[in-house]
PyMOL commands that place a pseudoatom at each C-alpha (Angstrom):
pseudoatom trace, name=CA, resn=UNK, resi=1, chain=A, elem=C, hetatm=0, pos=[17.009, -33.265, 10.092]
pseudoatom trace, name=CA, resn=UNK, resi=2, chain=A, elem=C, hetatm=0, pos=[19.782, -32.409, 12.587]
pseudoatom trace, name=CA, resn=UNK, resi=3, chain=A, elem=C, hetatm=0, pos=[21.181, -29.450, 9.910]
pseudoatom trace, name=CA, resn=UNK, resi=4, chain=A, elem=C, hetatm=0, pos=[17.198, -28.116, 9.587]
pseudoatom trace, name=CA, resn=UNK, resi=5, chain=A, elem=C, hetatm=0, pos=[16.949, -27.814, 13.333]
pseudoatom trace, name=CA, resn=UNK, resi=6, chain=A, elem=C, hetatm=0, pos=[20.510, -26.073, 13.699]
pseudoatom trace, name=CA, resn=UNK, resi=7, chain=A, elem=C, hetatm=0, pos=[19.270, -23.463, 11.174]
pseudoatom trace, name=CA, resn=UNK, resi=8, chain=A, elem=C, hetatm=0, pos=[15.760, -22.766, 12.703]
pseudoatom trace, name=CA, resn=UNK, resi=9, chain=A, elem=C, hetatm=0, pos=[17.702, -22.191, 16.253]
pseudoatom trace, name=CA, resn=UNK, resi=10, chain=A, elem=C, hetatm=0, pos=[20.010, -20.013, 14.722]
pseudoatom trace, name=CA, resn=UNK, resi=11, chain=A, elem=C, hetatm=0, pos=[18.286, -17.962, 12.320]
pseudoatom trace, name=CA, resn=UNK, resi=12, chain=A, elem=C, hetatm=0, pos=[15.097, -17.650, 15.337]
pseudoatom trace, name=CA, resn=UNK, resi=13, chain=A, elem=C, hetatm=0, pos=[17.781, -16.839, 17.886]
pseudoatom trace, name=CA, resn=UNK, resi=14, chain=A, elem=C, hetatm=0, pos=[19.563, -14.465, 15.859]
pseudoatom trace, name=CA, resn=UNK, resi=15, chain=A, elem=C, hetatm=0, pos=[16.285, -12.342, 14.715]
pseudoatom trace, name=CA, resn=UNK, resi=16, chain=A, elem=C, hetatm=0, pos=[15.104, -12.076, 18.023]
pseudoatom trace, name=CA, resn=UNK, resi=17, chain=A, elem=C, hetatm=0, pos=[18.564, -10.683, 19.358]
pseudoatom trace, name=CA, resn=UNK, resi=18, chain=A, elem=C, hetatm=0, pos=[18.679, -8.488, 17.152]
pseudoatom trace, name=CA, resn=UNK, resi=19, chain=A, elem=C, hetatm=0, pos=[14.807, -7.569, 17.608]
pseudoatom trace, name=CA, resn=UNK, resi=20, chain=A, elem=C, hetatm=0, pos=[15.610, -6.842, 20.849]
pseudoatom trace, name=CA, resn=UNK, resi=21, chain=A, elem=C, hetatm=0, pos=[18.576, -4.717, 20.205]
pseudoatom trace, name=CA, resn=UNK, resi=22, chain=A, elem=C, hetatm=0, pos=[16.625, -2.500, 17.633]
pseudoatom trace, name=CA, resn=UNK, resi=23, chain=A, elem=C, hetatm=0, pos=[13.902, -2.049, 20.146]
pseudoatom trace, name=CA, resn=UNK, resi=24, chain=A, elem=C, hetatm=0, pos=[15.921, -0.138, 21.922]
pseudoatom trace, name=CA, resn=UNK, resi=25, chain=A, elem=C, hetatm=0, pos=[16.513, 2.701, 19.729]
pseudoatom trace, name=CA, resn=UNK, resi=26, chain=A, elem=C, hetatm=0, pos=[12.959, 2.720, 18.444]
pseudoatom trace, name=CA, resn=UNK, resi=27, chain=A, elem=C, hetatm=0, pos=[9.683, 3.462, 19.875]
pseudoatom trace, name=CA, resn=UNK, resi=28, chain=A, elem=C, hetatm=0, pos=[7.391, 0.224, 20.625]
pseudoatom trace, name=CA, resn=UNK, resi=29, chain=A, elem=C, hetatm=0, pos=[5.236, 1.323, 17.657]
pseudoatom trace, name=CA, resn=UNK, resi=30, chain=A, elem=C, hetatm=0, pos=[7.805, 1.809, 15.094]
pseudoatom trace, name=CA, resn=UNK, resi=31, chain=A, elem=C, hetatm=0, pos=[9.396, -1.571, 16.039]
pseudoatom trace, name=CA, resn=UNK, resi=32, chain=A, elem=C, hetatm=0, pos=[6.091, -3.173, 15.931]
pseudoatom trace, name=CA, resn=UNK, resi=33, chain=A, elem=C, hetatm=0, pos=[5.251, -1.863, 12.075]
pseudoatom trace, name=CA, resn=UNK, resi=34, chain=A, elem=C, hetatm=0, pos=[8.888, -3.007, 10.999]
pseudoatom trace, name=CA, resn=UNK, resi=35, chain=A, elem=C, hetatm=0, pos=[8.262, -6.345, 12.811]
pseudoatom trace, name=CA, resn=UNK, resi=36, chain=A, elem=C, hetatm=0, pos=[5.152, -6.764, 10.513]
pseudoatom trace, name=CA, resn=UNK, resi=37, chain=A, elem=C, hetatm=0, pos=[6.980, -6.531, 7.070]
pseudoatom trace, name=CA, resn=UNK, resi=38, chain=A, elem=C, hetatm=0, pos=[8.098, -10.473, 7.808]
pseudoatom trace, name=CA, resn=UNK, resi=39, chain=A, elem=C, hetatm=0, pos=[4.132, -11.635, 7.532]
pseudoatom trace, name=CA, resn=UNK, resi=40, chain=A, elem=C, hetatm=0, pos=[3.897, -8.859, 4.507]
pseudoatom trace, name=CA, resn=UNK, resi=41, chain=A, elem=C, hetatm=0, pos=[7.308, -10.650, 2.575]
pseudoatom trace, name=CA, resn=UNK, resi=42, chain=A, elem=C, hetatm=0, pos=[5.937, -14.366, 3.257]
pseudoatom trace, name=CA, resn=UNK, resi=43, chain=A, elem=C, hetatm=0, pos=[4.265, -14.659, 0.317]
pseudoatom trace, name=CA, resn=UNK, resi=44, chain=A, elem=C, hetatm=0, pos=[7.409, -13.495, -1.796]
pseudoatom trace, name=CA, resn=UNK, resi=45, chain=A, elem=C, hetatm=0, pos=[9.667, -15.391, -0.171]
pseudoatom trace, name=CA, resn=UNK, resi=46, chain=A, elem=C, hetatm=0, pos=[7.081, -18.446, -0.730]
pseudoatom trace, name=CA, resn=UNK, resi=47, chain=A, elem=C, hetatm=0, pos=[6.880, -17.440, -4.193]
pseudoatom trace, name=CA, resn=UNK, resi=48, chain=A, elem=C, hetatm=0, pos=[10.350, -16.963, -5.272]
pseudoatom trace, name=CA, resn=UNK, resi=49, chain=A, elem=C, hetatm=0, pos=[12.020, -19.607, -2.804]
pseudoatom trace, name=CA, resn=UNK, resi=50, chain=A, elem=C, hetatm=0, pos=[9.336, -22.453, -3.363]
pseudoatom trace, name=CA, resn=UNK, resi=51, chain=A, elem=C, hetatm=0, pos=[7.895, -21.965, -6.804]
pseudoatom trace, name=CA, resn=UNK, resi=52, chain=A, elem=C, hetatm=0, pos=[4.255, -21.986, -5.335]
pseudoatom trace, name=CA, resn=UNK, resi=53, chain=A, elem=C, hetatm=0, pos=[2.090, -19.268, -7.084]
pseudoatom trace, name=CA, resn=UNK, resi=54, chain=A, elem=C, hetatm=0, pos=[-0.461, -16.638, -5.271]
pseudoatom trace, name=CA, resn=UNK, resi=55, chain=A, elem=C, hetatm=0, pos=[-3.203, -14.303, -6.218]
pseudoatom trace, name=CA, resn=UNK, resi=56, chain=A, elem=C, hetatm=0, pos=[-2.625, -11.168, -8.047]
pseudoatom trace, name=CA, resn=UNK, resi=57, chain=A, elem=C, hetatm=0, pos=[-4.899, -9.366, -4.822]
pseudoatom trace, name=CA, resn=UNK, resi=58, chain=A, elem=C, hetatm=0, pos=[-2.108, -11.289, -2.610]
pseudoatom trace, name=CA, resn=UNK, resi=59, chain=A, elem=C, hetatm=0, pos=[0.850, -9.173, -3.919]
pseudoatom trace, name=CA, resn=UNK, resi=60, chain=A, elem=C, hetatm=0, pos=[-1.350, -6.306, -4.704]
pseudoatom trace, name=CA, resn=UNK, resi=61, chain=A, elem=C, hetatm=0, pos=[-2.198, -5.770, -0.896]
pseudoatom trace, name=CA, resn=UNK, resi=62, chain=A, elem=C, hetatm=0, pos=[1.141, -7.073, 0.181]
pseudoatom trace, name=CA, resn=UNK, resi=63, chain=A, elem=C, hetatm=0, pos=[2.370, -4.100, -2.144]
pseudoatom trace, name=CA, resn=UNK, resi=64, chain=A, elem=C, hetatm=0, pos=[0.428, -1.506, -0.578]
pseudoatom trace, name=CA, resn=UNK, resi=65, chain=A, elem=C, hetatm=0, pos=[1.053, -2.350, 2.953]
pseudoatom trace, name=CA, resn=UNK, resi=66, chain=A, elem=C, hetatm=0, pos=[4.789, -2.406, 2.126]
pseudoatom trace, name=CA, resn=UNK, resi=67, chain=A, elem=C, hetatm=0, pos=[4.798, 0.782, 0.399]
pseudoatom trace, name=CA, resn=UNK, resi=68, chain=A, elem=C, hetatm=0, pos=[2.496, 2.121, 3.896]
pseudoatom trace, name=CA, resn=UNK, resi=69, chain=A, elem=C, hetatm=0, pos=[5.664, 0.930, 5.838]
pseudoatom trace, name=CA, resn=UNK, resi=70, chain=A, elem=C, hetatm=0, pos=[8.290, 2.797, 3.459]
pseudoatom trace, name=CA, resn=UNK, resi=71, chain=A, elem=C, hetatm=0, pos=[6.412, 6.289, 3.738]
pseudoatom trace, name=CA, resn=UNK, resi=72, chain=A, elem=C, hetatm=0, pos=[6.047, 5.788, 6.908]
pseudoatom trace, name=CA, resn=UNK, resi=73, chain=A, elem=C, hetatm=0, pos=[9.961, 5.199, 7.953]
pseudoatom trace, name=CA, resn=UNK, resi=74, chain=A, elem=C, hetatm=0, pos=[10.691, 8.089, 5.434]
pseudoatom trace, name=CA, resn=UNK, resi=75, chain=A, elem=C, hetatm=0, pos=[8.464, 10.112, 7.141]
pseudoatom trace, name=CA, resn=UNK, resi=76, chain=A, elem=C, hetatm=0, pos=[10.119, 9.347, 10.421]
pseudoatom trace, name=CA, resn=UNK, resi=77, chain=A, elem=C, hetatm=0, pos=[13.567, 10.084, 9.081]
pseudoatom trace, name=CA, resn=UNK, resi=78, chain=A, elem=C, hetatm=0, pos=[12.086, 13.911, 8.407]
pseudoatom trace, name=CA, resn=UNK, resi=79, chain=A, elem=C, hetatm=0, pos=[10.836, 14.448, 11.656]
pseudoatom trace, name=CA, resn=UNK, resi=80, chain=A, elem=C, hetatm=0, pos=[14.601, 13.926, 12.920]
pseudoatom trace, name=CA, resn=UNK, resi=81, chain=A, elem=C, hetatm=0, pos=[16.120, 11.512, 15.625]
pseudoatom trace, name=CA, resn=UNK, resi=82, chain=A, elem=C, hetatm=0, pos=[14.108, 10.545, 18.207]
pseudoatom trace, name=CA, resn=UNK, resi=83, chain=A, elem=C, hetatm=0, pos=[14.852, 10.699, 21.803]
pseudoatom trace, name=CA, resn=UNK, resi=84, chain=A, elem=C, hetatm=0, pos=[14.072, 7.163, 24.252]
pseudoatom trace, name=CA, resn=UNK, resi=85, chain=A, elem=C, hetatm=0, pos=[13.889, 7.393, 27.699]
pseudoatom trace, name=CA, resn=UNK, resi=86, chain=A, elem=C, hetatm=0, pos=[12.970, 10.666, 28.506]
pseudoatom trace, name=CA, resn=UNK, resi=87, chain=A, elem=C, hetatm=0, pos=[10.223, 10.120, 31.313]
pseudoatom trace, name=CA, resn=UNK, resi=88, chain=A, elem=C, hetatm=0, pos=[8.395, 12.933, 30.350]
pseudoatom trace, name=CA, resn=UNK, resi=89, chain=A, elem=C, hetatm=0, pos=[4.982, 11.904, 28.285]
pseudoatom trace, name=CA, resn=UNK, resi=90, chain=A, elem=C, hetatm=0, pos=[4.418, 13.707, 24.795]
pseudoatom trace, name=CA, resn=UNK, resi=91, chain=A, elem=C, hetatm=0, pos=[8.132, 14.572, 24.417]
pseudoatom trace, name=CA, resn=UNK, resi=92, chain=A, elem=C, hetatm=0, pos=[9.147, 11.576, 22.259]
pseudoatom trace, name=CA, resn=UNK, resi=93, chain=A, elem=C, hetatm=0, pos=[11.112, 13.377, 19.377]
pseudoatom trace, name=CA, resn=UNK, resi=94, chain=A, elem=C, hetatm=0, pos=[13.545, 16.301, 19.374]
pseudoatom trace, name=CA, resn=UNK, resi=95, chain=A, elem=C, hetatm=0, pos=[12.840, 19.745, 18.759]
pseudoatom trace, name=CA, resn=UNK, resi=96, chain=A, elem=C, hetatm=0, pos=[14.364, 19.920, 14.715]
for i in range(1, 96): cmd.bond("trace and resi %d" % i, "trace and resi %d" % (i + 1))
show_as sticks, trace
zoom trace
């Protein structure tokens, strides 16, 4: 019981230091959508980790969100780096 607590501080501890690091370098949105993908995986992880079988519309929408989240970070990566801190509004991203 000791061992399972250990783990949950750690791995909870962990995620959310490096949560906050990563929010750092990307804007509150982005981090947001990325922060999503753990409730999109549950349901794999449940699957593969715990045997326990789910719907076929489960890992069908699961898939689609995922897939939203990929385009969308690709998509991100082509517009070029993006630039924190600037205190001037609508000037988020660099000029490419």
């Amino acid at each position: 019981m000791l061992w399972a607590l250990g783990m949950g501080a750690v791995t909870l501890s962990g995620g959310m230091v490096l949560y906050t690091l990563g929010s750092r370098t990307l804007p509150a949105a982005e981090a947001t959508l990325l922060s999503l993908t753990e409730v999109l995986l549950a349901p794999l992880w449940v699957w593969l980790l715990l045997g326990e079988g789910g719907r076929a519309t489960t890992f069908a929408g699961g898939a689609i969100l995922l897939g939203a989240v990929v385009l969308h970070a690709l998509a991100a990566a082509r517009r070029g780096p993006v630039r924190l801190g600037s205190g001037q509004a609508g000037q988020e991203r660099t000029a490419p």
